[in-house]
N, C-alpha and C positions, 0 to 999 in steps of 0.2 A: 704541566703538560709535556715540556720538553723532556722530563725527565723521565715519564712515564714510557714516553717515545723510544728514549736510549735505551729501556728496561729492556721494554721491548724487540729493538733491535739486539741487543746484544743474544737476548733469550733464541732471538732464531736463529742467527749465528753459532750460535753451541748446539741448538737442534743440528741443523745444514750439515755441522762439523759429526757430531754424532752419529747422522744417519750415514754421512760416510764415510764416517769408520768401520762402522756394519756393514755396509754394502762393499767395501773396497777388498775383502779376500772373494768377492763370487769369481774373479777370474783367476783365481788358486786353481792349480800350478802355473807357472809360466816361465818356470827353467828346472832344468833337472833334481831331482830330490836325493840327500845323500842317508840313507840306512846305514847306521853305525852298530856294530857286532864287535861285542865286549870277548873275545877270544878269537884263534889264531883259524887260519881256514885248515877247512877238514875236520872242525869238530860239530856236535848237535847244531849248536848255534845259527853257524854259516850255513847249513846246511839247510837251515828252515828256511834261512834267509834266501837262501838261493834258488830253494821252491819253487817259494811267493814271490820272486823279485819281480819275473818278466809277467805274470796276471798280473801284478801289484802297478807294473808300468801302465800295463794297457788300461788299467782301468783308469788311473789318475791322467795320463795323457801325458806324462813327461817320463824321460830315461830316470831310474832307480841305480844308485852309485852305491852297491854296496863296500863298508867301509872298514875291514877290521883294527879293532884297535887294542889288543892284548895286553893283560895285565893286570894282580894287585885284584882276581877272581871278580872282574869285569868291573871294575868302580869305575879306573881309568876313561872307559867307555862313556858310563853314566856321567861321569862330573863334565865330558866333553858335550854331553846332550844338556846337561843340566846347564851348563852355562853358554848354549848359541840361542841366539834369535829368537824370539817363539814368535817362526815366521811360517810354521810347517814344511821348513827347506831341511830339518836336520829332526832326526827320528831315530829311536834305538829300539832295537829287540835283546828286552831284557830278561832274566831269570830273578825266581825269590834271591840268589847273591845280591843282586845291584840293587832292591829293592828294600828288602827287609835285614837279611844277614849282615852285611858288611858293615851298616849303619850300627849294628849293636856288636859287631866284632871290635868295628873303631871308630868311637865317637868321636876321634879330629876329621874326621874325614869330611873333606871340604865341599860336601853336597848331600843332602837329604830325601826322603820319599817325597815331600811336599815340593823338592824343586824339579819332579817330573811331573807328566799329568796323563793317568791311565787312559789308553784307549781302548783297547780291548786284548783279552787271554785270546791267544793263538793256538795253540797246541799244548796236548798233556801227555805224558807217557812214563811210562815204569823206568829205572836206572837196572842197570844189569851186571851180575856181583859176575864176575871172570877172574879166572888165576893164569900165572903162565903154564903152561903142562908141566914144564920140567919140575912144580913142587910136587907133583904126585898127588896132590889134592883132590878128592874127584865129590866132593857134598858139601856142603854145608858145615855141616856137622866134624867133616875133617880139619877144615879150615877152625873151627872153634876147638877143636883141640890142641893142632899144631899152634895157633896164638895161645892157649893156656898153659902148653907146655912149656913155654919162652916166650912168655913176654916182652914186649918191643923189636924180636927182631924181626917179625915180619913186617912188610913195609906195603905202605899201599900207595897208588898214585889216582894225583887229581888233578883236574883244569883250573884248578889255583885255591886258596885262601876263599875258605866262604862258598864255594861254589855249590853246587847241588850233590856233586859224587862226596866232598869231603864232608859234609852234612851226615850221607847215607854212610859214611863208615864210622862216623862219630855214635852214629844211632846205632850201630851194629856193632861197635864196641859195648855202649850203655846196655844196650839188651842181653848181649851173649858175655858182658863180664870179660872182656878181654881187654887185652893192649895191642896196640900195635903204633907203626911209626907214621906218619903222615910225609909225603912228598910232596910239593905243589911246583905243577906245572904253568908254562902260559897258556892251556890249551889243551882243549880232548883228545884228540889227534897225537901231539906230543906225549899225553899222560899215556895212552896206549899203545904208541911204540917202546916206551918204556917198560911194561910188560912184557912186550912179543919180545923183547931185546934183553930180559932179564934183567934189566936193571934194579926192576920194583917185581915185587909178587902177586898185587894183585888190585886190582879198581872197582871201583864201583861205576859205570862208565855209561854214557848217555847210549841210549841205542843206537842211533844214528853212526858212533863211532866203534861202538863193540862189534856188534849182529854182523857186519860182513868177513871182520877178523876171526870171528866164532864159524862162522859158514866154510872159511879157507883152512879151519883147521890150527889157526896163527894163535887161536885161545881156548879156554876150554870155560866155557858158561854153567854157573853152578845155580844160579836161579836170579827171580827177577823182584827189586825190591818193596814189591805191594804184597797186603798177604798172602791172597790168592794169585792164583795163575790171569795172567793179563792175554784175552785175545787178538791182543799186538804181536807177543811173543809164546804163543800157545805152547810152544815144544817145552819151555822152562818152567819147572816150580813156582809156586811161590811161595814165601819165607813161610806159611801156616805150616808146607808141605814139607817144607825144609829141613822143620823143628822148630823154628823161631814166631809162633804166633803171636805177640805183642813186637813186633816187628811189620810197621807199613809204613813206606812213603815212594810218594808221586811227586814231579818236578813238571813246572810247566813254562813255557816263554809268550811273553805279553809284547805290545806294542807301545810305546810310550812318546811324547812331546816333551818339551820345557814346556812349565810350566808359563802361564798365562796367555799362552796361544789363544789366541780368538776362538770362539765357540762355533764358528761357522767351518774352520779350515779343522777342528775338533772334528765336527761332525763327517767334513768331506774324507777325509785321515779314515774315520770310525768305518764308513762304509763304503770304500773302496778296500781298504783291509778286510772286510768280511768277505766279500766281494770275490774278492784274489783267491781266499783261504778255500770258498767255496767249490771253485773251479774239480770240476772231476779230476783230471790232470796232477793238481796239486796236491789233494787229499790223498791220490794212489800213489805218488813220488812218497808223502810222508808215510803213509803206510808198507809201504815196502819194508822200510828200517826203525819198523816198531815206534814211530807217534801219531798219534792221532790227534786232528784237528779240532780245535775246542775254544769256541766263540762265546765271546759275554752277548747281552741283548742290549749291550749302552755303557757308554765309556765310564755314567753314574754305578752300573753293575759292577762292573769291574776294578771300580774302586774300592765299594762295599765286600767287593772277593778278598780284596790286598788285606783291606781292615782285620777281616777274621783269620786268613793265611797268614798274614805277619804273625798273630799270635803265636801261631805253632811252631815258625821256621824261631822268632827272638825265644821260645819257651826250650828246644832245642839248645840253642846256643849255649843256654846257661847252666841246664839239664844234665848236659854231656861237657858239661866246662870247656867248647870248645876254644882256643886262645890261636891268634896271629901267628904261624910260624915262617 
């Protein structure tokens, strides 16, 4: 009997303990939340981030610290997310880089996809091929000449190692049979004054960072990297129109946890992030500078999204031999 007694007690002691643990994230937030952004400011990244920060506050009820942390085409980022608390106090807005690519660029890499935990896709949008003026370049089609006519010395810049733009010139080398040189920056921002400043010839560059350079005249926009024309960036080509029809790709940024965060501060995360994204406000700030906002229906969605996009972005890598420079 005594024993059965202690069985007993101890069984509802583990219940007690249990239940609140469940119940103990409902008063999630209760100090400021730090957004961590794998590139430098004034590129896509920050930019989205900066959007959604102040909806993203109101909605959750505490200050949003957005946090840049450049570097190593946003790993650096990720492995900082990957290894805090999964207390929902530290969050990253990531791209396929941090997620799928950099993992199969370099396998020491001391953090993997299973040590984030998706919450939900944020926004999608076309990349955008730009040259400096002073090459003369003004199509597509010219750019694939001058790279065939000398190979390697034209040189392209990117927001680092792995990232979305060096992906999009890997793939546009593979399809158009060229060469050219890879540059890697920490940063969109950086990778396109690089351009305007002649230093590199030409990016593959997130809209957010090109589209106002292209607008002042600073670049000269030769088309946008989905087949067809993207009604983000209507005035530009797209690579079908270009001449490069086996030529498409779209880049998107997600919201992410360490993994094994509770499923309750999961969920509050999941829909105050949508939430934020929703906002009129937000969606017209993103739309101005060619992305468009683009929501999973459940953090389990957007896992199953990773599952089948990693395919493409690892099939990629190997595809176009892309290597660490």
């Amino acid at each position: 009997m005594k024993k059965n007694k202690l069985l007993l007690t101890v069984t509802l002691i583990a219940c007690a303990t249990g239940a609140l643990a469940q119940s103990a994230p409902a008063n999630y937030p209760v100090k400021p939340i730090r957004l961590v952004v794998g590139f430098a400011p004034g590129g896509a990244a920050d930019y989205v981030a900066r959007a959604m920060g102040e909806a993203f506050s109101r909605e959750l009820g505490q200050p949003v610290i957005i946090e840049n942390k450049p570097g190593n085409g946003s790993s650096i980022a990720a492995d900082v997310v990957a290894k805090s608390a999964p207390d929902g106090y530290t969050l990253l807005i990531a791209s396929p880089s941090s997620i799928s690519v950099n993992p199969a660029l370099n396998p020491k890499l001391s953090y993997t996809a299973k040590d984030l935990a998706p919450v939900t896709k944020i926004t999608t949008s076309p990349l955008v091929l730009a040259v400096n003026a002073s090459t003369g370049i003004q199509s597509v089609q010219d750019l694939i000449k001058a790279a065939q006519k000398d190979p390697g010395k034209l040189n392209y810049s990117t927001s680092g190692n792995g990232s979305a733009p060096h992906l999009g010139a890997a793939l546009f080398s593979l399809v158009s049979k060229t060469e050219m040189t890879h540059v890697p920056y920490r940063g969109g921002s950086l990778a396109i004054q690089s351009v305007m400043a002649g230093d590199t010839h030409l990016t593959f560059g997130t809209s957010p960072s090109v589209l106002p350079m292209i607008v002042s005249g600073k670049l000269r926009a030769l088309a946008v990297s989905t087949r067809d024309r993207s009604p983000l960036v209507p005035q530009l080509p797209g690579m079908r129109e270009a001449g490069l029809p086996d030529y498409d790709l779209a880049f998107w940024y997600g919201m992410f946890l360490p993994a094994n965060t509770p499923a309750p501060i999961l969920q509050k995360v999941f829909k105050a992030t949508v939430a934020a994204m929703q906002k009129p406000s937000v969606k017209a700030a993103l739309e101005r500078d060619g992305t468009e906002v683009s929501l999973s229906s459940s953090p389990a969605d957007f896992g199953k999204f990773l599952d089948e996009d990693g395919k493409f972005w690892v099939g990629l890598v190997k595809s176009a031999n892309v290597k660490v420079e």
